[in-house]
C-alpha positions in Angstrom: 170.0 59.6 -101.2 169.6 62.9 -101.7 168.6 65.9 -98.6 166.8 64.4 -96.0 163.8 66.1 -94.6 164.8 67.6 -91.1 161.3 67.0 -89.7 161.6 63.2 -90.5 163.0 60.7 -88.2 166.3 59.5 -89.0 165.9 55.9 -89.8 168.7 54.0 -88.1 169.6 50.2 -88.3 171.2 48.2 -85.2 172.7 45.2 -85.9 172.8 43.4 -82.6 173.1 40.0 -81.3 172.2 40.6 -77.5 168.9 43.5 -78.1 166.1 42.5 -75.6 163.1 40.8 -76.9 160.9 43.0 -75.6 162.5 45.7 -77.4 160.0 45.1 -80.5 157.3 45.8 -78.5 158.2 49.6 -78.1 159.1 50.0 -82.0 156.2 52.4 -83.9 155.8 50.1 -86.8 157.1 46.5 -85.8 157.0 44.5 -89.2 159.1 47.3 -90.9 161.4 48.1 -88.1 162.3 44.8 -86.7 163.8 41.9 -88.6 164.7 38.3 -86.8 167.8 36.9 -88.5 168.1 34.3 -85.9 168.1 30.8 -87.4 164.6 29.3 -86.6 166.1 26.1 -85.6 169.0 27.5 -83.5 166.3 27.5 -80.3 169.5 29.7 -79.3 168.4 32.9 -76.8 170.9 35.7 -76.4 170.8 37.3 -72.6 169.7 41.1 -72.7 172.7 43.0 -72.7 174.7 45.8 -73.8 172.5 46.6 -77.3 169.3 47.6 -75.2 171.8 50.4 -73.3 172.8 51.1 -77.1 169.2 51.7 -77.7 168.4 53.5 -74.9 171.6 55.6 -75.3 170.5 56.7 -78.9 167.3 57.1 -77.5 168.1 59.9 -74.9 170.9 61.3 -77.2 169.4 61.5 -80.5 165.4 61.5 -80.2 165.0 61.9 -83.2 165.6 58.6 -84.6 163.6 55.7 -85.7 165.3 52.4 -84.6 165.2 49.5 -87.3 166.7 46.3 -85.3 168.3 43.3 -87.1 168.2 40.7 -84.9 171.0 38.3 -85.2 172.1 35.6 -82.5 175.2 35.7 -80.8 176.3 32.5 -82.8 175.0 34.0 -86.0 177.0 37.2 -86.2 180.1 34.8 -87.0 178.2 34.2 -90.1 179.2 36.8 -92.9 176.8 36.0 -94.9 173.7 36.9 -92.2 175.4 39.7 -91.2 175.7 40.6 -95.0 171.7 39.8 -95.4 170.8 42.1 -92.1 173.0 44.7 -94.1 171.0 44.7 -97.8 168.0 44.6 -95.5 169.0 47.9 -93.9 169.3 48.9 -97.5 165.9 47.3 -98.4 163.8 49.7 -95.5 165.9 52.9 -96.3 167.6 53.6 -93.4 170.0 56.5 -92.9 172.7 54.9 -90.9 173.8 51.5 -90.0 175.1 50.4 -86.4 177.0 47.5 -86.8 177.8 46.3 -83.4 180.3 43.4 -83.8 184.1 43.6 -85.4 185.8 40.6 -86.9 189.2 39.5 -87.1 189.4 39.3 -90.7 187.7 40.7 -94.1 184.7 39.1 -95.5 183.9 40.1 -98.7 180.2 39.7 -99.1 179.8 42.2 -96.0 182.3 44.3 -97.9 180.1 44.6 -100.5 177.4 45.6 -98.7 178.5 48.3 -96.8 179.9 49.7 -100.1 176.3 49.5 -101.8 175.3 51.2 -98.6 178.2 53.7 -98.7 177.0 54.3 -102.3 173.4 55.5 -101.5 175.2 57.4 -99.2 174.2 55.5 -96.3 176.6 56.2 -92.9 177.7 53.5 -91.6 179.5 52.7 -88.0 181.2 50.2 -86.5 183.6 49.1 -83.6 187.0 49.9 -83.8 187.6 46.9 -81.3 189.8 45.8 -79.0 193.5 45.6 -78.7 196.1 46.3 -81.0 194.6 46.3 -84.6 190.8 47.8 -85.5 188.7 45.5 -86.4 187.1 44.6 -89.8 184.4 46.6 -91.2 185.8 50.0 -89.1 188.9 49.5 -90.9 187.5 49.8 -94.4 187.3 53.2 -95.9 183.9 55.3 -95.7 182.9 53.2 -92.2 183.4 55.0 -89.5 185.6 53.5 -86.6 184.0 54.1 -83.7 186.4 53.7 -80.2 185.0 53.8 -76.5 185.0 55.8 -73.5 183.9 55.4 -70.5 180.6 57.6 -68.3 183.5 60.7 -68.0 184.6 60.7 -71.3 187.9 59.4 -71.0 189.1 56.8 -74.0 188.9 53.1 -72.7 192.4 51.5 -72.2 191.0 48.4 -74.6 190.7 50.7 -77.4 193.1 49.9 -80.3 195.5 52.3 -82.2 193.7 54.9 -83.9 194.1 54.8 -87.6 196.6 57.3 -89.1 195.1 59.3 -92.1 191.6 58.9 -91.0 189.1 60.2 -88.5 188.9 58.6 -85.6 185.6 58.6 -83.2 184.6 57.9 -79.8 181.4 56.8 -78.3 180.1 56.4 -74.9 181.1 52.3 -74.6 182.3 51.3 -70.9 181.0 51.6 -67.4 177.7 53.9 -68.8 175.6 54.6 -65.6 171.6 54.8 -66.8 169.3 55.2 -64.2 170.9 53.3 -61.5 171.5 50.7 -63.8 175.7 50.7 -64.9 176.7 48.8 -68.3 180.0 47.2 -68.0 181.7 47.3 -71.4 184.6 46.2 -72.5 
């Protein structure tokens, strides 16, 4: 992608299932930083959950950011192919990074392919390591970063998987995050 301007906001995609729908409303430019990839007919509504502390987490740790939300339904994100589409749209609007929030159980290759003509324009990409004993697919591919959780005192989540051996292994704020009175439950 080449440098980045320092002054300029770091464009960063969340791909979410559960972001509140009044989140759009405090985005600076709406039709380039919001895209719906919820299925029109679904009539399918998500609850607000753990996505708007994501974006309130990013917003008091790294203000210098400029949220681009992909919007996909709870049943959607099963879908690789939408999940794959809210990917090359990230790509499309020239984002920086790319918070995927969801792991799957096993590879699919056409959001494999994505994330590595993301990777390629040198676009960093995140996702969850997951839960149990294996990470998860995409923070197991190479050039994603596994992200793990801990909890509001920084201590590693007792869901968190193995770490992976050879590669390096992060850790984000993830489970029982206290924000203004109001504690996220994660896990």
């Amino acid at each position: 992608k080449g440098p980045k301007n320092v002054s300029s906001p770091v464009k960063v995609a969340i791909l979410n299932s559960r972001l509140a729908r009044d989140t759009r409303a405090g985005l600076s430019n709406p039709t380039q930083t919001f895209q719906n990839f919820e299925a029109p007919q679904s009539g399918h509504h998500d609850a607000i959950a753990s996505d708007s502390y994501l974006l309130e987490i990013l917003r008091r740790v790294f203000p210098n950011h400029s949220p681009c939300i992909a919007r996909i339904s709870e049943r959607d994100y099963t879908r690789a192919d939408v999940v794959a589409k809210a990917i090359e749209w990230s790509i499309q609007v020239s984002v920086d990074i790319i918070l995927i929030t969801r792991g799957f159980a096993e590879r699919h290759e056409g959001i494999a392919e994505a994330i590595t003509a993301a990777s390629q324009l040198g676009i960093l990409i995140f996702a969850p390591a997951g839960e149990d004993r294996l990470v998860q697919f995409p923070a197991c591919l190479p050039g994603v970063f596994a992200i793990f959780a801990t909890d509001g005192q920084l201590r590693p989540s007792a869901f968190n998987p193995a770490a992976l051996g050879g590669m390096r292994n992060f850790a984000f704020l993830g489970q029982d995050i206290c924000l203004d009175n109001r504690t996220f439950v994660g896990g």
